[in-house]
SESE-648023 format. One record per residue (C-alpha): residue number from 0; residue in one letter; x, y, z. Coordinates in Angstrom, 2 decimals, decimal comma, always signed. Layout:
REC    n  res       c1       c2       c3
REC  NUM    A        X        Y        Z
...
***
This chain:
REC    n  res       c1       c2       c3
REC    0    X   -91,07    -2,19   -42,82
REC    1    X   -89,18    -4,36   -40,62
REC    2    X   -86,07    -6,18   -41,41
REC    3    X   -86,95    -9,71   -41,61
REC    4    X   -84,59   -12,16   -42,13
REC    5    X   -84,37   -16,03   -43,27
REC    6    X   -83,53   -19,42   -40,80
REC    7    X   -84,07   -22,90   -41,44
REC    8    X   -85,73   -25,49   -39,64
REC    9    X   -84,05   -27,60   -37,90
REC   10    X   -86,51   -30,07   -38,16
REC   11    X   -88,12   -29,98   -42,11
REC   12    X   -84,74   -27,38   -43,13
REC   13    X   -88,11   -24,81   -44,31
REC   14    X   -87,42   -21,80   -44,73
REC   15    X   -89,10   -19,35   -41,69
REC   16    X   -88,75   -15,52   -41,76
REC   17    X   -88,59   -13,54   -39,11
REC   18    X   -88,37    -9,73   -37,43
REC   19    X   -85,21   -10,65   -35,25
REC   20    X   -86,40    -7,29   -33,24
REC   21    X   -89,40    -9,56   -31,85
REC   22    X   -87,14   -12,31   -30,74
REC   23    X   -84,00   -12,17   -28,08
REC   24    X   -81,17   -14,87   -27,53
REC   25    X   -83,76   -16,19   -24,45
REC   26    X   -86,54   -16,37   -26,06
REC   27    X   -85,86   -17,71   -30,03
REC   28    X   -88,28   -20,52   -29,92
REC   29    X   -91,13   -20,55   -32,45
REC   30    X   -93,24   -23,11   -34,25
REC   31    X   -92,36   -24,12   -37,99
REC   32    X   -95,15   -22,41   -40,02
REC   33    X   -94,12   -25,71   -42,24
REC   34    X   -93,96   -28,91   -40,00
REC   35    X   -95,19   -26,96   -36,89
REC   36    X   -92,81   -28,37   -34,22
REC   37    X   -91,13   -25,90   -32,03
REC   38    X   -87,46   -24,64   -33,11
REC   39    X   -84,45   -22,72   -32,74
REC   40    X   -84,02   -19,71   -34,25
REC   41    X   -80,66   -17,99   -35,84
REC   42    X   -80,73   -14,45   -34,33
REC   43    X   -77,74   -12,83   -36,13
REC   44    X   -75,43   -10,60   -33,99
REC   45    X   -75,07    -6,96   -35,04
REC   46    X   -71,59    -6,00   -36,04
REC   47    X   -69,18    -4,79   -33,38
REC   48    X   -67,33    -2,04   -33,98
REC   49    X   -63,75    -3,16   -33,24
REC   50    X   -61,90    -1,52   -30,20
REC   51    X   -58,75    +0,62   -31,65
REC   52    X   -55,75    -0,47   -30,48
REC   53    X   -53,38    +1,46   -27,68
REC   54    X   -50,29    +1,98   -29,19
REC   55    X   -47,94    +2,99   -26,04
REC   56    X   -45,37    +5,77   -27,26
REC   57    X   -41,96    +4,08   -28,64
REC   58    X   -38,76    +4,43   -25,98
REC   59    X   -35,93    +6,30   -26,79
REC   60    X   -33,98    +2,44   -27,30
REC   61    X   -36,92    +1,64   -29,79
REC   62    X   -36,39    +5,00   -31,73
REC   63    X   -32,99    +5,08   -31,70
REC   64    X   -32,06    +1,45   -33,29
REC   65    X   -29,75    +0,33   -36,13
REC   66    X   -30,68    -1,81   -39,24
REC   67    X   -29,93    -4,94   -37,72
REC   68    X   -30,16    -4,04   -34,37
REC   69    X   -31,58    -5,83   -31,46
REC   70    X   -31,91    -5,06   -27,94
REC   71    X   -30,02    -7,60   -25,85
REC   72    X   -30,59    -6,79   -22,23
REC   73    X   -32,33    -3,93   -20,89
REC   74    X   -32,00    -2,34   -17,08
REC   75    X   -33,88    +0,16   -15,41
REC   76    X   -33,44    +2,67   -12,43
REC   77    X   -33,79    +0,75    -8,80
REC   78    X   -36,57    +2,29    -6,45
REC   79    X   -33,92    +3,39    -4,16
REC   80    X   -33,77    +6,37    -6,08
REC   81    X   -36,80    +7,02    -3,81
REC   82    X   -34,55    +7,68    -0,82
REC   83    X   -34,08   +11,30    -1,53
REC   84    X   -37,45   +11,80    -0,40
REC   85    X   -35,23   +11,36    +2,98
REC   86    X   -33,40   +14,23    +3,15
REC   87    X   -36,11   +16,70    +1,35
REC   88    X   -38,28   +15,32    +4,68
REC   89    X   -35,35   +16,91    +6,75
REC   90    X   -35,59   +20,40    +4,80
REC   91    X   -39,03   +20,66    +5,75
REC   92    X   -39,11   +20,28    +8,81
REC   93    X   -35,90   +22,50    +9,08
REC   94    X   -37,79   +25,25    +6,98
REC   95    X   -41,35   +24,37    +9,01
REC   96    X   -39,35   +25,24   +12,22
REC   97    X   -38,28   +28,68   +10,85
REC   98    X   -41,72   +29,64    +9,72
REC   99    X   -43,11   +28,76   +13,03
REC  100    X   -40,62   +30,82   +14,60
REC  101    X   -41,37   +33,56   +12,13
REC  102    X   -45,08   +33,21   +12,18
REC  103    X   -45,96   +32,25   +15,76
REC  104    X   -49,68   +33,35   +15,40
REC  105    X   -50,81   +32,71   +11,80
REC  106    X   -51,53   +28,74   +12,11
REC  107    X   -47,89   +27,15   +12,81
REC  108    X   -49,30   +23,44   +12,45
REC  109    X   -51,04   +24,37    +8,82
REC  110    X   -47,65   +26,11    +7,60
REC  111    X   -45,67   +22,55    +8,95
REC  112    X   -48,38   +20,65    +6,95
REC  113    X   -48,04   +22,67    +3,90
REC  114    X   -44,19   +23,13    +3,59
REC  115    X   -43,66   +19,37    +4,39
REC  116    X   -46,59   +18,31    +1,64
REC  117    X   -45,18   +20,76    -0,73
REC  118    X   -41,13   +19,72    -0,24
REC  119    X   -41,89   +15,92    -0,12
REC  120    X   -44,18   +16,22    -3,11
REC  121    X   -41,32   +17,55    -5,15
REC  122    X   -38,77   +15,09    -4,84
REC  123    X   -41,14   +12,43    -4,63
REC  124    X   -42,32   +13,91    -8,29
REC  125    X   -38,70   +14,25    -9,36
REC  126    X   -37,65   +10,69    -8,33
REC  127    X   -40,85    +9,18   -10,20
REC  128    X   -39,80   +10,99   -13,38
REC  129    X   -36,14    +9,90   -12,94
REC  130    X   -37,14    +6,74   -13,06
REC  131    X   -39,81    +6,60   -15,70
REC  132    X   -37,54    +8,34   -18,35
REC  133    X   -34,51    +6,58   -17,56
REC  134    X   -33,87    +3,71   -20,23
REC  135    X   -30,50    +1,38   -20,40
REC  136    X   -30,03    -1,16   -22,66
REC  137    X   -27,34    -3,05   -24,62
REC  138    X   -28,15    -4,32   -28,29
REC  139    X   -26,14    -6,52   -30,47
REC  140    X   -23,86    -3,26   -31,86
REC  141    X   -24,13    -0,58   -28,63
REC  142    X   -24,69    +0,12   -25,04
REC  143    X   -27,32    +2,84   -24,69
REC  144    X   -28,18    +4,86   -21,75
REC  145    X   -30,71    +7,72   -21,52
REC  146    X   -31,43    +9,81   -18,43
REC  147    X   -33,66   +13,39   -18,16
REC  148    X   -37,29   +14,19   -19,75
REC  149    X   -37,01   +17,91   -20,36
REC  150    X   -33,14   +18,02   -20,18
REC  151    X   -32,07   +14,62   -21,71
REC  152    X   -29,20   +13,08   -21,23
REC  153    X   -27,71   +10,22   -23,80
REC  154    X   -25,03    +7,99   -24,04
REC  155    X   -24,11    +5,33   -26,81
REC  156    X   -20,96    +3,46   -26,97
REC  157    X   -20,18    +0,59   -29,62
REC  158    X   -19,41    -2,80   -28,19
REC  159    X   -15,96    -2,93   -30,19
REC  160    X   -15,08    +0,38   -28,19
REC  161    X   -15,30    -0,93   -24,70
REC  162    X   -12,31    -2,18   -22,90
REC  163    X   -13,68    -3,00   -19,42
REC  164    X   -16,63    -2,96   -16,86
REC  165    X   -16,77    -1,85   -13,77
REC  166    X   -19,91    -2,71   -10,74
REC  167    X   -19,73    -0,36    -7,98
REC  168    X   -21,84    -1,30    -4,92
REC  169    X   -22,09    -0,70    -1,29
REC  170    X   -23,00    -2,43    +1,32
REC  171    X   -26,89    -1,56    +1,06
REC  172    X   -26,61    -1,94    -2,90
REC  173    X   -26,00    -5,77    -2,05
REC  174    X   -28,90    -6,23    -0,08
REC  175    X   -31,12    -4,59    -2,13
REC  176    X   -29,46    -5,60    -5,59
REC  177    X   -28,41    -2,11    -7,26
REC  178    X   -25,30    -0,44    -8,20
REC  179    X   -23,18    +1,60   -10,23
REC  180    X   -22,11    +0,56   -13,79
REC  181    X   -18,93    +2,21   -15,15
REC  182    X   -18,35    +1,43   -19,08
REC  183    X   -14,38    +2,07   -19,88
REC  184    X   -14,24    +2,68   -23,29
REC  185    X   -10,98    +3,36   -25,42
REC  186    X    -9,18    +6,33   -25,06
REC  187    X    -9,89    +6,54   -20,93
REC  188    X   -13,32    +7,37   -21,38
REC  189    X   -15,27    +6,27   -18,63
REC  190    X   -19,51    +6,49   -18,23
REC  191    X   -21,06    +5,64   -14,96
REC  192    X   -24,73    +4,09   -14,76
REC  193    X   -26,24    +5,01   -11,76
REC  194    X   -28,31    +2,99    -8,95
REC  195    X   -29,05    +0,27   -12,00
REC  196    X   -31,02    -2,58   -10,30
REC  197    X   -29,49    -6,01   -10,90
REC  198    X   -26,20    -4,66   -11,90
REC  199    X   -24,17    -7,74   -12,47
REC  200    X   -27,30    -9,39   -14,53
REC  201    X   -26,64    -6,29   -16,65
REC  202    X   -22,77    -6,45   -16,74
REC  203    X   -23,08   -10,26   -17,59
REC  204    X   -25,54    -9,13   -21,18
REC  205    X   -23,04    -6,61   -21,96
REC  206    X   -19,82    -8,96   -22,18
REC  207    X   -22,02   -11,91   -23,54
REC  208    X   -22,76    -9,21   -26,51
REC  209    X   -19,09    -8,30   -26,67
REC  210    X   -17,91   -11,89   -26,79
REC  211    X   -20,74   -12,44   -29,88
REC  212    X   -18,75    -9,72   -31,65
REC  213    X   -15,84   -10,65   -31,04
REC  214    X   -16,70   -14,07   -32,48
REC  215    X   -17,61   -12,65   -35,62
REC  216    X   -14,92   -10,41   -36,25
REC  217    X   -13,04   -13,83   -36,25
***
């Protein structure tokens, strides 16, 4: 049997069933069996199914917070970490040269090709994942840093336990905004943060956070 289903007129309000399989949202026009002037019919929509939501995986600065903690400021790894594609370029064609030497007969321009695909490949792989699993971040308690995937490296020092910070950059980390941040901490302790892009933006939310703490201790 097919699944009718009940619209009003628009004109007399009767009541007009339908198959909404026979109709389509182009062609819902139909004569009132009741007053017989053409009308609009109600097609109802069939239920979507909602889309599930993509939950991205939490950082390590999501996982690792306080009760009570916020992140502040947040900093990530420039793309100048990149530039060690540079001198991995140099070992292949160092170690391209030797095989050709080596191997003068057995296809000298496929082994350059290969050795200089492979090398490159690698750091370029190995500078992508230093970048993607690097996280730094101060909060409204701590300054967190997190470098490595498989071998991680972290670092968390509380805001009360920092005595001075340091920006260390050269002439090209000017140009191209990036630097080194050193975090002195009490007791001598010193931990760097390397090629950090915007590195006084970064300084600047650390000792905003400190002063707020300082301001409450008081």
């Amino acid at each position: 049997m097919p699944n009718l289903v009940t619209c009003p007129c628009q004109n007399c309000n009767g009541h007009i069933q339908f198959d909404p399989a026979t109709l389509s949202a182009e062609n819902n026009r139909i004569a009132c069996p009741h007053c017989g002037l053409e009308t609009i019919l109600c097609i109802p929509q069939a239920p979507t199914t909602p889309k599930p939501i993509q939950v991205s995986p939490a950082s390590y600065i999501d996982e690792n917070l306080m009760t009570g903690e916020f992140v502040a400021g947040t900093a990530v790894l420039h793309w100048v970490v990149y530039f060690q594609i540079i001198p991995a370029c140099f070992l292949a064609l160092v170690l391209a040269i030797l095989l050709v030497e080596l191997n003068d007969d057995h296809f000298p321009i496929f082994m350059f090709i290969l050795v200089l695909t492979f090398t490159v490949g690698l750091a370029a792989l190995d500078a992508f994942i230093k970048k993607k699993t690097s996280e730094f971040a101060v909060t409204n308690k701590r300054v967190l840093m997190k470098y490595g995937f498989i071998r991680r490296c972290s670092v968390e020092i509380v805001l009360g336990k920092i005595e001075s910070i340091k920006v260390d950059q050269d002439i090209l980390g000017r140009i191209l905004d990036y630097g080194t941040i050193i975090v002195c901490g009490t007791g001598g302790t010193k931990d760097p943060f390397h090629k950090i892009t915007s590195p006084l933006a970064f300084r600047q939310a650390i000792q905003t956070e400190i002063e707020k703490t300082g301001d409450k201790q008081l």
